[in-house]
C-alpha positions in Angstrom: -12.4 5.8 13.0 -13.2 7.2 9.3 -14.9 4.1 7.7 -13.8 3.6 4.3 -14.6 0.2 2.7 -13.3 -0.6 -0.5 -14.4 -3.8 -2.8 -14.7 -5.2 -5.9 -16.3 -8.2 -4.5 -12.8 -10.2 -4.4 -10.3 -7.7 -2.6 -12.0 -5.4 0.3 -9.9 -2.9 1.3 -10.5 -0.9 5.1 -8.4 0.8 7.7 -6.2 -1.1 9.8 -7.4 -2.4 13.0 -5.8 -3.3 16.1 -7.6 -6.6 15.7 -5.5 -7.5 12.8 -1.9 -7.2 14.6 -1.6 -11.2 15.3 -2.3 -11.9 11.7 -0.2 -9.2 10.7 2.7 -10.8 12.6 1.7 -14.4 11.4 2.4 -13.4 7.5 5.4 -11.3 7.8 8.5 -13.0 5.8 11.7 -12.3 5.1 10.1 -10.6 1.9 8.1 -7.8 3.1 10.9 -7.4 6.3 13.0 -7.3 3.1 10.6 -4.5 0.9 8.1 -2.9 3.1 9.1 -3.3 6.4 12.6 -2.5 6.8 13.3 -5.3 9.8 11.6 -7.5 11.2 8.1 -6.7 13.1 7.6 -6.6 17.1 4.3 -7.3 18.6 4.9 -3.5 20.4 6.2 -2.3 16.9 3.0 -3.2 15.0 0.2 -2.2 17.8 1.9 1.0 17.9 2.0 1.5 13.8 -1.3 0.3 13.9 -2.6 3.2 16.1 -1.1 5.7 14.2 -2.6 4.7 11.0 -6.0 4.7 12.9 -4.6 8.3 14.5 -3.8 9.6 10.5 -7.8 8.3 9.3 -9.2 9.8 12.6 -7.2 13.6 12.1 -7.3 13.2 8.1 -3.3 12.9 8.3 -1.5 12.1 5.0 -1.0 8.1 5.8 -4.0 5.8 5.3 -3.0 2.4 5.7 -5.6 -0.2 4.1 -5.8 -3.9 5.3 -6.3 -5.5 1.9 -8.9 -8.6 2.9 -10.5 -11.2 1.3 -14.1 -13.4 1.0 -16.9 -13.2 2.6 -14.9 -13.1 6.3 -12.3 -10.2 5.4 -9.2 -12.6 6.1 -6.7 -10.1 6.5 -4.1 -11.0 3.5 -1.9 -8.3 3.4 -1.4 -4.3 3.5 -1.7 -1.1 1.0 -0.7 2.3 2.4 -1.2 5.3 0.4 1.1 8.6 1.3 0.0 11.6 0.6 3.6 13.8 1.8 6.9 12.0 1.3 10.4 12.0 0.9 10.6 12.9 -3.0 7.3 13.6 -3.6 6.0 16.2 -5.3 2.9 18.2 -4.8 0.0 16.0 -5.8 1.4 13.0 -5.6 0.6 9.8 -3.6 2.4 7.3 -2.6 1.4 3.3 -2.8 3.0 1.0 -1.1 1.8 -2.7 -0.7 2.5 -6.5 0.7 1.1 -9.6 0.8 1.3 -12.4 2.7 3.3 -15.2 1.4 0.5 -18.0 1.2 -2.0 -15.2 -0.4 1.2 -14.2 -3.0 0.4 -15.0 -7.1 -3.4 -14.8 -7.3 -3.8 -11.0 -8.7 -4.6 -9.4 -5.1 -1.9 -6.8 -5.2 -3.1 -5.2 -8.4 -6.5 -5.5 -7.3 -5.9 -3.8 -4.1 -4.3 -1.4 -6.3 -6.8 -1.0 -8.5 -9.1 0.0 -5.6 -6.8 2.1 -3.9 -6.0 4.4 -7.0 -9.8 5.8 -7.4 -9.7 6.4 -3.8 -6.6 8.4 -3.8 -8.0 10.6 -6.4 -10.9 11.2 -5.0 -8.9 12.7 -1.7 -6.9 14.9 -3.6 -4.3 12.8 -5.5 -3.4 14.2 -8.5 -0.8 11.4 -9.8 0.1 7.7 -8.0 3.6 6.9 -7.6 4.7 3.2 -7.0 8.3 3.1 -6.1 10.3 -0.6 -6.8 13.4 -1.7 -5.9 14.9 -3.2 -8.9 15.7 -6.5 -7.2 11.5 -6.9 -6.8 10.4 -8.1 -10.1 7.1 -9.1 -8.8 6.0 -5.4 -7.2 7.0 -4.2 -10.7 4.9 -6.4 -12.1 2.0 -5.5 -9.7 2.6 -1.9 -11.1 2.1 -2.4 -14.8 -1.0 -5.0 -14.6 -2.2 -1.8 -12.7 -1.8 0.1 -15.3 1.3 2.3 -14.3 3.3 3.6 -16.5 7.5 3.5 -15.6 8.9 7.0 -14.3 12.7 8.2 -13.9 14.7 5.8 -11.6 15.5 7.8 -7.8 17.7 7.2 -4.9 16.8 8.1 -1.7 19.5 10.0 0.4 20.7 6.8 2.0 21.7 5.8 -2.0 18.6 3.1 -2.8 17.9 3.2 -5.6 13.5 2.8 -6.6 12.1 2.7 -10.3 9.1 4.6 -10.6 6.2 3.5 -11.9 3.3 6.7 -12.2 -0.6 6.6 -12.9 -2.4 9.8 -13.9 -5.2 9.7 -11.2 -7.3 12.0 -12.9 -7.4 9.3 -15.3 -8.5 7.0 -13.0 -11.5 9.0 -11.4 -13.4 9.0 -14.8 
């Protein structure tokens, strides 16, 4: 597996491992089934999602899915994929997608995993960061701007959802 560790001495960020499916399946709510997910997780669901995020790092695919972790132990505390290819993406553009767990929710881990992720995605390529929000999720909107994201034209995907866009220049972000 391509090790990339990522920290600003609070947040570590590093690829999924299939060491972290029970905690992943012990901090799934009804909010990230809700936003990230899209139903609820299986044990078989989540070691096989888990293999082919370490599949995309191994083959240099366009998925590379973080565990965001914290102190000195790495307690796995949530998630932060970036996409490089995607529905409505353009060229250049990398998607950001993220989750905590609920008890790790509130303390600023998000935009720090954010933070982290964004020089990362430039220096693979990334051109421009795209964070896409449903508008009934305040809080990932939120994460967006203290990350310094700017809001982008509204979309709907083909199945009518409708995401605001928030956009960071990551060229920007590599100085």
């Amino acid at each position: 597996m391509h090790e990339v560790k990522l920290s600003d001495g609070i947040v570590t960020l590093s690829p999924l491992r299939p060491d972290d499916v029970e905690a992943h399946l012990a901090g799934e709510d009804e909010l990230l089934v809700r936003w990230l997910n899209g139903g609820p997780a299986t044990r078989e669901g989540v070691e096989a999602y888990f293999r082919h995020c370490r599949e995309q790092w191994d083959t240099a695919g366009p998925l590379r899915a973080f565990g965001i972790r914290k102190g000195a132990d790495e307690i796995l505390v949530g998630t932060i994929d970036l996409r490089f290819a995607g529905e409505g993406l353009a060229p250049g553009q990398v998607n950001v997608a993220y989750g905590l767990y609920p008890s790790w929710r509130g303390r600023g881990l998000a935009t720090r995993a954010v933070l982290l992720a964004v020089p990362y995605a430039a220096s693979e390529g990334g051109a421009e960061a795209v964070i896409q929000v449903e508008p009934e999720n305040p809080a990932s909107a939120a994460v967006a701007r203290r990350a310094g994201f700017a809001p982008g034209k509204p979309t709907r995907r083909k199945d009518g959802t409708r995401f605001d866009w928030y956009i960071r220049d990551l060229h920007a972000a590599a100085r």
